[in-house]
C-alpha positions as CSV (number, residue, x, y, z in Angstrom):
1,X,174.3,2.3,106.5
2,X,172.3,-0.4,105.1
3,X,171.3,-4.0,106.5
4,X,173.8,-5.6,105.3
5,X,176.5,-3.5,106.3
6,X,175.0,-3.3,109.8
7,X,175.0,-7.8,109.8
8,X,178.1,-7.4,109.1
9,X,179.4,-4.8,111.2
10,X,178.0,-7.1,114.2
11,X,179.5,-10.2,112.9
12,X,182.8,-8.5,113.0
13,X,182.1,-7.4,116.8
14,X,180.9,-10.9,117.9
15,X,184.4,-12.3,116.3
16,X,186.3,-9.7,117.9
17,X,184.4,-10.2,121.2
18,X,185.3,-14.2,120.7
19,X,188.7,-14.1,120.2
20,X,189.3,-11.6,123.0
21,X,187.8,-14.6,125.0
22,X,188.8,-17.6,123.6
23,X,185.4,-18.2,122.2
24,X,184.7,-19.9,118.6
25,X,181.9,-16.9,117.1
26,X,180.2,-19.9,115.3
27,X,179.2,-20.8,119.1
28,X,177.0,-17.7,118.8
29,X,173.6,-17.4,117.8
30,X,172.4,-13.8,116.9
31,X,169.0,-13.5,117.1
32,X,167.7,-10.0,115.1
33,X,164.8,-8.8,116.6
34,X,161.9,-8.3,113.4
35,X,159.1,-7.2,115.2
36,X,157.6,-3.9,112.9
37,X,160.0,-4.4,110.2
38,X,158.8,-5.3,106.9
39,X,159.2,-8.6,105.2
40,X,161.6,-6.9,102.5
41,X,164.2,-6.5,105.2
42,X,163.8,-9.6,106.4
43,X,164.3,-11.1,103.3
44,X,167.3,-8.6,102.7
45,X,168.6,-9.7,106.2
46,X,168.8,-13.3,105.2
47,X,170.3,-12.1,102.0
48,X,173.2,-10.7,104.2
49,X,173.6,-14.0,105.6
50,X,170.9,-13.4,109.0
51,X,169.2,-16.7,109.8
52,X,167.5,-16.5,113.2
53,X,164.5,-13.6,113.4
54,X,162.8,-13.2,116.7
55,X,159.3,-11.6,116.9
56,X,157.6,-10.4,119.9
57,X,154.0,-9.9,118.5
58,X,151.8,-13.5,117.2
59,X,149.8,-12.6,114.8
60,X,152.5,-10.0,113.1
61,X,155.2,-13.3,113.5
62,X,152.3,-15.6,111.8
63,X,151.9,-13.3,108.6
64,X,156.1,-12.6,108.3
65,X,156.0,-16.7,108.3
66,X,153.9,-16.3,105.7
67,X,155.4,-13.2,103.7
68,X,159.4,-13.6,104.0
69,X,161.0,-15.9,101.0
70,X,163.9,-16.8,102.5
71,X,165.5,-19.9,104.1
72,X,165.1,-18.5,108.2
73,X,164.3,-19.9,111.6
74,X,162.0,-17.5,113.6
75,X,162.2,-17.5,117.0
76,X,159.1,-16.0,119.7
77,X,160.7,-13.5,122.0
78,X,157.5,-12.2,123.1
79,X,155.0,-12.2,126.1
80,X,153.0,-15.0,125.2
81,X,149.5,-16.1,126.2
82,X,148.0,-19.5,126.7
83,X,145.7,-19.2,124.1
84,X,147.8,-18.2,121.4
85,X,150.2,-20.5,121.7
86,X,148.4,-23.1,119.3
87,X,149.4,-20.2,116.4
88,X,152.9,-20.6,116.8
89,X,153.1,-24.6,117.5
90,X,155.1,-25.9,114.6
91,X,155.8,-22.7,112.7
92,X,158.6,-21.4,115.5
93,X,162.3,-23.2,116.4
94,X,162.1,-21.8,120.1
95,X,159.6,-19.8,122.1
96,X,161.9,-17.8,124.7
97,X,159.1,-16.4,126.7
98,X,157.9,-19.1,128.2
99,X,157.4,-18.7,132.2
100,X,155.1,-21.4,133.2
101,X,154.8,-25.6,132.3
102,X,151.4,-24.8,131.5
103,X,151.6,-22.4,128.9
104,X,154.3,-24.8,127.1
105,X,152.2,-27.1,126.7
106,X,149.2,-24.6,125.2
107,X,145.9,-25.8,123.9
108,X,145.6,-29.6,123.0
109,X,146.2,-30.5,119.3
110,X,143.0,-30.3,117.1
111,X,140.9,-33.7,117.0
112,X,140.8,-35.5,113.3
């Protein structure tokens, strides 16, 4: 099975899932999980119609940023530290790791 048959083979489960419970499936948000995949099946995710791409690693979520053509929104699902944080400011719609106020915030913005 390729990628796109397996995108679509979970679309079809999330609209089955939704209609067993009155749910509208555009209310969900599938997040695929790219961490150690190349940018060619990223790319060939989107292509099957796969928008939101969650990494767990920085640097390897900085370079895919970088790499993959398409039109995506990347997500940070991973353990995150202080530090790095200033890497993924403005490159990533939502960092879900976050477990302190502190760590949001990250390291100041550089200075002009």
């Amino acid at each position: 099975m390729n990628i796109a048959d397996n995108i679509n083979q979970i679309s079809e489960r999330i609209a089955t899932i939704c209609q067993g419970c009155q749910r509208d499936p555009a209310s969900v948000r599938l997040i695929a999980v790219s961490k150690k995949k190349p940018a060619v099946d990223i790319n060939a995710a989107a292509s099957a119609g796969q928008r939101l791409f969650g990494e767990s690693y920085v640097q390897e979520c900085v370079a895919k940023i970088d790499e993959v053509s398409a039109e995506v929104e990347w997500h940070f699902i991973g353990a995150l530290q202080t530090n790095k944080v200033k890497y993924l400011r403005g490159k990533v719609a939502m960092i879900h790791s976050v477990d302190r106020l502190s760590r949001a915030k990250g390291a100041p913005p550089p200075k002009p």
